[in-house]
Wavefront OBJ file of the C-alpha trace (Angstrom):
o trace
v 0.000 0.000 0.000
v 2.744 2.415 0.510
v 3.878 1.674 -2.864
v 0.795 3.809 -4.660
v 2.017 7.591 -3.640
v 5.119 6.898 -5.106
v 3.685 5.230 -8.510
v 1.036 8.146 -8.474
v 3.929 10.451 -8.638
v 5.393 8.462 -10.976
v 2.835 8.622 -13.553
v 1.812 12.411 -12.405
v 5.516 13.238 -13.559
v 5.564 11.578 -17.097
v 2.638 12.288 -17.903
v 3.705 15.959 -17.163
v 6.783 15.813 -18.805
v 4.777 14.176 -21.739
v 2.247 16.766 -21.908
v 5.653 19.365 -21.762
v 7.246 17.418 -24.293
v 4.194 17.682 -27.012
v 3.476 21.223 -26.447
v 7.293 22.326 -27.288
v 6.999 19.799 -30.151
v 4.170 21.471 -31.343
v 4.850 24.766 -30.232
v 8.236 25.270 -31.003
v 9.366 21.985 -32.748
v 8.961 20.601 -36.332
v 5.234 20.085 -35.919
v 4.737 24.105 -34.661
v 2.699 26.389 -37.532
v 4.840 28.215 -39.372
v 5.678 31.822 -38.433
v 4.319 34.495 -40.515
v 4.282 38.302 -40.635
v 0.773 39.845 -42.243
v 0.662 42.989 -44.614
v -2.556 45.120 -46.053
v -3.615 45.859 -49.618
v -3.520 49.021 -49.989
v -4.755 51.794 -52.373
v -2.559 54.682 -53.286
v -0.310 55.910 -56.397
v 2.224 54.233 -57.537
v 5.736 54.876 -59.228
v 6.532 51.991 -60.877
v 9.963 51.192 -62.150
v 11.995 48.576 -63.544
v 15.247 47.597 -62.282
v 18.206 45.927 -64.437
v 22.235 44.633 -64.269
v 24.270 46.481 -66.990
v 28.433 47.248 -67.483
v 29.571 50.623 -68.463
v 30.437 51.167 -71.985
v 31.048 53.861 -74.449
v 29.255 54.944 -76.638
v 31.571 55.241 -79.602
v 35.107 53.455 -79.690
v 37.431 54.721 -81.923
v 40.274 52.216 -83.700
v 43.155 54.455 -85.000
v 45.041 52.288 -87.429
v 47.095 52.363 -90.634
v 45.179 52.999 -94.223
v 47.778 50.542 -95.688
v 50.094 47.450 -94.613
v 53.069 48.747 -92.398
v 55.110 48.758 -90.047
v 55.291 50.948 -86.970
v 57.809 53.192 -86.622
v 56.601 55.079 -83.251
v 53.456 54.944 -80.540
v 53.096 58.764 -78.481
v 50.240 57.374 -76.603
v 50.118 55.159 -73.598
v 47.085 53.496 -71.547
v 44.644 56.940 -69.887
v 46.142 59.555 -71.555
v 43.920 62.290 -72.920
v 44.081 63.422 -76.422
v 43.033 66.229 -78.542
v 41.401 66.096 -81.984
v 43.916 65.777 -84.915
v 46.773 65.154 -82.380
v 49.597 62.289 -83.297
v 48.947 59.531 -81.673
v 51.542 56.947 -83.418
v 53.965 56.965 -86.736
v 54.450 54.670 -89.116
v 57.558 53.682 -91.023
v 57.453 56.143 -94.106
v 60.353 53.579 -95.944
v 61.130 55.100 -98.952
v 57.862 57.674 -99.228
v 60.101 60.610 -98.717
v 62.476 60.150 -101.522
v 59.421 59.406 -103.529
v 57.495 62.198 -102.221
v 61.593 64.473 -103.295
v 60.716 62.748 -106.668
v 57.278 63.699 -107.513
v 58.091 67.451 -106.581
v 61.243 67.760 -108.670
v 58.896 66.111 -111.360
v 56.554 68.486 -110.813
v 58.732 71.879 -111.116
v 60.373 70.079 -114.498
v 56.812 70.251 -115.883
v 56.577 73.301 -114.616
v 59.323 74.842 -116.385
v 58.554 72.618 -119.698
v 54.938 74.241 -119.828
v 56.757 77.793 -119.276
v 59.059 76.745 -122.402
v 56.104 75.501 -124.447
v 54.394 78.801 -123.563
v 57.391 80.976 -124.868
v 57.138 79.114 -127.959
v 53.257 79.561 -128.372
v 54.202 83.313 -128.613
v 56.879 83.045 -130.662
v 54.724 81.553 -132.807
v 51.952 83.195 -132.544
v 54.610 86.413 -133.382
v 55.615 84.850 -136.915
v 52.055 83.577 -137.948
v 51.149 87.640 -137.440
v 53.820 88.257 -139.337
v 53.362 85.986 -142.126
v 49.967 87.315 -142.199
v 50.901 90.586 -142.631
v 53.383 89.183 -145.103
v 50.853 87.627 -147.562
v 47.802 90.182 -147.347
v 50.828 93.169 -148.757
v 51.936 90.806 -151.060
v 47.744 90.539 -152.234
v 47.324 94.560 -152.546
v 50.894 94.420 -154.784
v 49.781 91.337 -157.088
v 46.379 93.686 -157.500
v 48.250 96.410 -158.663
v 51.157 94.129 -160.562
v 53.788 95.607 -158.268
v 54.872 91.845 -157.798
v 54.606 88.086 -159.620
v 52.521 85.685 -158.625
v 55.327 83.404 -157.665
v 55.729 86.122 -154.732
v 52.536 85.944 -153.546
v 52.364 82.060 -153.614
v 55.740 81.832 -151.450
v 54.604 84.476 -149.024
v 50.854 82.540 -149.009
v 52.814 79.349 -148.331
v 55.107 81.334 -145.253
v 51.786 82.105 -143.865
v 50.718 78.699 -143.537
v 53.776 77.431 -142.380
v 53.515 79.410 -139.480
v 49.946 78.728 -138.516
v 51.024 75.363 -138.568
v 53.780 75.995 -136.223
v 51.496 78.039 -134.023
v 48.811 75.062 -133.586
v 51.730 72.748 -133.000
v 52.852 74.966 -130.501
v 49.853 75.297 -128.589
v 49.525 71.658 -128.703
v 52.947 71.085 -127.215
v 51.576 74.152 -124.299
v 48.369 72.113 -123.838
v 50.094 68.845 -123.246
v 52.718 70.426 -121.298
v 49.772 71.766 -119.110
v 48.271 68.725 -118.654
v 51.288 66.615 -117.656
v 52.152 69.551 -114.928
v 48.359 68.186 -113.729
v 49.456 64.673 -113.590
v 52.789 65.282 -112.079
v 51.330 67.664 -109.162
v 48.044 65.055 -108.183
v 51.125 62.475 -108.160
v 52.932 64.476 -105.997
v 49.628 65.887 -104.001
v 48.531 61.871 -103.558
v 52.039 60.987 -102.382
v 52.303 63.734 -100.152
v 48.904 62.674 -98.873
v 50.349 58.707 -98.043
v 52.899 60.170 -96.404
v 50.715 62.287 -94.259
v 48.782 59.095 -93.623
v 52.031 57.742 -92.505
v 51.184 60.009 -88.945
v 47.817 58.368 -87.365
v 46.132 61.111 -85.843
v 42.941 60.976 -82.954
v 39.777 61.769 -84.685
v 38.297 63.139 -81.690
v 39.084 64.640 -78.330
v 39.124 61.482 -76.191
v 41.218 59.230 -73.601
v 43.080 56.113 -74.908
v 41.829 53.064 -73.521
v 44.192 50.309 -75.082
v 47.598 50.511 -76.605
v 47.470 47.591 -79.052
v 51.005 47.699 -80.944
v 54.156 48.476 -79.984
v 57.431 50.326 -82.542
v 58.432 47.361 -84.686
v 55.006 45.326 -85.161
v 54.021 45.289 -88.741
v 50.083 45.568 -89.208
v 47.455 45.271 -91.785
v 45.461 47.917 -92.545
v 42.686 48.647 -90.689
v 44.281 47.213 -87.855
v 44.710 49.536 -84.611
v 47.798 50.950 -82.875
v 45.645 52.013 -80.255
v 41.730 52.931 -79.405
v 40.181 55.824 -77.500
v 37.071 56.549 -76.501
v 35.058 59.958 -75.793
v 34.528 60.101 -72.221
v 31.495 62.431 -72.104
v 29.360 59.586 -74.094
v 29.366 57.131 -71.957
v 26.539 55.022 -70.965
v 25.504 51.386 -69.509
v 23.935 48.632 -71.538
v 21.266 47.291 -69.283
v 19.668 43.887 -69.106
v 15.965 44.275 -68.513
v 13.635 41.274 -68.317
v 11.607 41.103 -71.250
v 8.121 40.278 -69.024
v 8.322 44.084 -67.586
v 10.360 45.651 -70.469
v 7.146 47.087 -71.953
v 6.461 50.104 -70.707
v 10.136 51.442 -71.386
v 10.716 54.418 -73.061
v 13.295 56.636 -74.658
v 14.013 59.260 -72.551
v 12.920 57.903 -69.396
v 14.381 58.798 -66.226
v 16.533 56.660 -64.381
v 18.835 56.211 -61.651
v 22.286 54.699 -62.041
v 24.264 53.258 -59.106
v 27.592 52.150 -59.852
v 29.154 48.952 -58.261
v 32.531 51.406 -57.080
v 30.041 53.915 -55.201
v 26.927 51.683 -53.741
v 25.723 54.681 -51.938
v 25.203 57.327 -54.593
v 22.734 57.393 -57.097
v 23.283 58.910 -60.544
v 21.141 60.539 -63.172
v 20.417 59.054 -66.498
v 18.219 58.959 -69.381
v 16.877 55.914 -71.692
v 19.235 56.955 -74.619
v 18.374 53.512 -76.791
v 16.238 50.716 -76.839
v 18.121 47.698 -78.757
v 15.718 46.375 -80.960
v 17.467 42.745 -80.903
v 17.184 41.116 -77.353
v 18.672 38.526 -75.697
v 16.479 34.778 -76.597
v 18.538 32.635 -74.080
v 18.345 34.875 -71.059
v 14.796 36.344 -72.313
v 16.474 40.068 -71.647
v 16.016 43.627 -73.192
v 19.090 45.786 -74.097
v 18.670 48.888 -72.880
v 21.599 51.503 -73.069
v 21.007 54.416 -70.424
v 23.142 57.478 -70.750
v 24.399 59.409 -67.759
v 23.544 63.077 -67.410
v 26.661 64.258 -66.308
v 29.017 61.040 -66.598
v 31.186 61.205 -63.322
v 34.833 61.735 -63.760
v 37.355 58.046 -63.799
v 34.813 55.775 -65.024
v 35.770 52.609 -65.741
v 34.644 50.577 -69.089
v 33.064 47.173 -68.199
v 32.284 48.603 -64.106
v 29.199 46.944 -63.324
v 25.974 48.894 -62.495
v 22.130 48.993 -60.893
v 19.872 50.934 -63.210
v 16.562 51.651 -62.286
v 14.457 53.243 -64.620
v 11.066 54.926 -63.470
v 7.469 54.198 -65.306
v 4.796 56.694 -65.935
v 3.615 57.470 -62.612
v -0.241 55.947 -61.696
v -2.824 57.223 -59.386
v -5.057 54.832 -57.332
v -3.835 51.519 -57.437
v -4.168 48.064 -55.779
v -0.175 47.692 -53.876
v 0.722 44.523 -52.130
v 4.452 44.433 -50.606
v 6.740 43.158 -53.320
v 7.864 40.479 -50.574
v 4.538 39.044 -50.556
v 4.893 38.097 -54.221
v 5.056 34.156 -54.761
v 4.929 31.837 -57.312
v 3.622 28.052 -57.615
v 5.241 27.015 -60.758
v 4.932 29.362 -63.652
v 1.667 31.000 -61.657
v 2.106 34.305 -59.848
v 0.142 34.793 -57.025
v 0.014 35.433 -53.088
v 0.164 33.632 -49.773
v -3.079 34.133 -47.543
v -3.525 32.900 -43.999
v -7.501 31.657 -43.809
v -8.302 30.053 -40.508
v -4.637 28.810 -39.293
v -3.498 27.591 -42.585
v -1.640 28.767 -45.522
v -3.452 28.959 -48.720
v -1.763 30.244 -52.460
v -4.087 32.875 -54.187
v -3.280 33.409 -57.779
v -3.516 36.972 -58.907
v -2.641 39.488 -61.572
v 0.166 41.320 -60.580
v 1.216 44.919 -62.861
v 4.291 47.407 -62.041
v 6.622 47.443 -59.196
v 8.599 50.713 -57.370
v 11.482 50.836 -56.128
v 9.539 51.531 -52.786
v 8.788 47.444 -52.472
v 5.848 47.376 -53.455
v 3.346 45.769 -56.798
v 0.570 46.439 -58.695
v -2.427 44.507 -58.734
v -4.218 44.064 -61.346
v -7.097 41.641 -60.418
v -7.384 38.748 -57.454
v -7.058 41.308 -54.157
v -9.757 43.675 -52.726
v -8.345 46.722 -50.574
v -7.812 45.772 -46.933
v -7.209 42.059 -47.062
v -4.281 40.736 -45.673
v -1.689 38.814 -47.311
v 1.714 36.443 -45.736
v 4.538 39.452 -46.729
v 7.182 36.967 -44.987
v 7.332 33.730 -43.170
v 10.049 31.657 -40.757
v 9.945 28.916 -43.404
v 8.841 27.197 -46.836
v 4.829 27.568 -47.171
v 3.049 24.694 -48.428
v -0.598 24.753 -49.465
v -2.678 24.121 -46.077
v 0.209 24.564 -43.771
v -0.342 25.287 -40.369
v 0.799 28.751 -39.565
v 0.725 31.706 -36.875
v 1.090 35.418 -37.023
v 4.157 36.809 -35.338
v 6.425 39.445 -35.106
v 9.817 39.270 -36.611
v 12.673 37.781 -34.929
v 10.068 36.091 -32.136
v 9.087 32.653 -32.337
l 1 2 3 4 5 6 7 8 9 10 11 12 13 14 15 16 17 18 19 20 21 22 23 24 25 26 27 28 29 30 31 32 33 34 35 36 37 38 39 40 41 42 43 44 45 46 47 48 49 50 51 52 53 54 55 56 57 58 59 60 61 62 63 64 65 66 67 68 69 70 71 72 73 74 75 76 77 78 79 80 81 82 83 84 85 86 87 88 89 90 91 92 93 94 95 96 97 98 99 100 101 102 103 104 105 106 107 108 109 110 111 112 113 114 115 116 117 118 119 120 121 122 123 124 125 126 127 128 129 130 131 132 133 134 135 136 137 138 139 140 141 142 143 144 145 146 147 148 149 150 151 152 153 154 155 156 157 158 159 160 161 162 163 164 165 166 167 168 169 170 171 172 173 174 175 176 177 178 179 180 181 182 183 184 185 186 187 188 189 190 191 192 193 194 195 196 197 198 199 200 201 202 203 204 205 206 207 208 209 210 211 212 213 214 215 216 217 218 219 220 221 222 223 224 225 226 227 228 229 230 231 232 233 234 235 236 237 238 239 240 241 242 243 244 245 246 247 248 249 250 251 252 253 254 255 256 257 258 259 260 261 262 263 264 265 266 267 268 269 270 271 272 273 274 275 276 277 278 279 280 281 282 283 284 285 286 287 288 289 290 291 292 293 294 295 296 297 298 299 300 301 302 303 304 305 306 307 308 309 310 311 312 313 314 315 316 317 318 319 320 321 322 323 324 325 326 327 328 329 330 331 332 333 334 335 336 337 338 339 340 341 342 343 344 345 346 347 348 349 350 351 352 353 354 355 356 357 358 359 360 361 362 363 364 365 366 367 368 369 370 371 372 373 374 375 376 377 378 379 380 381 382 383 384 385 386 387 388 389 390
């Protein structure tokens, strides 16, 4: 008999530490609901935007390169030095374009001195032909008045010829000489030009990016020596997911945060919308220019763009971390009655604010799961709470 206070205890105890044991399991164990914070629907305006990745690039890159096959003879340039238009950036090896170019000039003042000589002689003979003239029309007025023989008159007739002869041969030999002083100085003009060609200058005021030859390396033409860039026209091509890419604009605002300084944002504009997009990542190209690109930028520097929407008044918002999706189906999480339950709905624009336009599935003032301790699983057992409490 004195055995039954101490099994009473016994079996008071576990079943205490039993009854202990399942509300912690079910409390705070595997089998305990799910924690979950609530958020409202609300009605306001929205400013939607659309946020992408993108890299830094310029706008226009500029390859300075030989016209011809050569070899170079000097590079003035390095790596981040700034340039002026029409400035010498690199030289190549002339060979033997200065004698040639010597050449083509001393050609050029031979002709030069030919066509003076052929002149000379054009009125010389334009001097005799007068003269013959003169020659045969007194010799006409003497054979009228029988001062003179015909033989006379034919032999000053025949002088008279003779010289206009000479005097269209001699403009002939002025004309030709003329004309090869022409060819001689375009020779020497288009020589003169290769050899100016032979000095690669910057086509625009710019910075040099690469240095891509060094003295010595013989190149094709068209190949670079080095390449520059204009470092006002700078801007980032931005990957934009095709789903929300619609609304995009030219000329949009945006705001451009650059992976070197996280804490400053930076004006920009929608400069281009690439019109071929990417079909394996399903992405828009989207170059956005700054306004006022910031001084030391680097080419390929990662970036956050966000560009803003047209603004709306009056709109269905649910907190952007409310947002789930079952498969390919958007939707919401909704606590009804203890339990988790997935409402599909028709989601529109986000802000950068955090939060998303519905379209259709929400009324104002419901309440939807924004975030939860764990996984949700249709008909889940969960419990509201606040964060960081279990």
């Amino acid at each position: 008999m004195k055995s039954w206070p101490k099994l009473l205890g016994l079996a008071l105890g576990t079943a205490l530490f039993a009854a202990s044991f399942a509300w912690l399991l079910l409390r705070h164990g595997p089998l305990a609901p799910v924690g979950v914070q609530l958020g409202t629907i609300v009605r306001t305006d929205l400013q939607p935007s659309v946020f992408g990745i993108g890299t830094v690039e310029a706008r226009s890159t500029y390859a300075v390169g030989p016209v011809a096959p050569g070899r170079v003879l000097k590079v003035l340039v390095d790596h981040g030095e700034e340039v002026q238009a029409g400035q010498v950036v690199a030289e190549m090896d002339p060979i033997d374009l200065d004698r040639r170019v010597q050449a083509a000039r001393s050609a050029s003042l031979r002709s030069q001195q030919a066509l003076k000589a052929a002149e000379a002689q054009v009125v010389e003979a334009e001097s005799r032909a007068k003269l013959a003239g003169s020659n045969r029309d007194r010799d006409l007025g003497l054979l009228a008045q029988q001062a003179i023989s015909r033989h006379v008159l034919d032999n000053s007739t025949s002088d008279a010829e003779r010289a206009e002869a000479a005097l269209e041969v001699a403009r002939a030999t002025a004309a030709a000489a003329q004309q090869d002083l022409e060819r001689l100085k375009a020779e020497y003009q288009g020589i003169v030009s290769v050899r100016s060609s032979m000095k690669l200058r910057s086509p625009v005021r710019g910075i040099i990016v690469s240095r891509e030859a060094e003295p010595g390396t013989t190149l094709v033409a068209g190949q670079a020596v080095v390449r520059l860039i204009n470092p006002a026209q700078l801007w980032v091509r931005t990957r934009i997911d095709q789903a929300r890419a619609g609304g995009i604009q030219v000329g949009q605002f945006a705001g451009i945060v650059l992976r070197s300084v996280p804490g400053e944002t930076m004006p920009g504009r929608v400069a281009r919308i690439e019109l071929q997009s990417d079909s394996v990542t399903e992405e828009r190209i989207v170059q956005v220019s700054f306004d006022l690109p910031p001084p030391h930028l680097a080419l390929g520097e990662l970036a956050e763009v966000t560009i803003l929407l047209p603004s709306k008044s009056g709109v269905l918002l649910v907190p952007s971390a409310a947002v789930a999706h079952e498969g390919a189906e958007a939707g919401i999480w909704r606590m009804v009655e203890g339990h988790a339950h997935f409402l599909p709905v028709a989601l529109g624009n986000q802000d950068y604010a955090g939060v998303t336009e519905v379209l259709a599935g929400l009324q104002e003032g419901e309440r939807v799961i924004v975030h939860s301790s764990a996984q949700l699983e249709p008909g889940a057992r969960v419990r509201e709470q606040a964060l960081g409490t279990r």
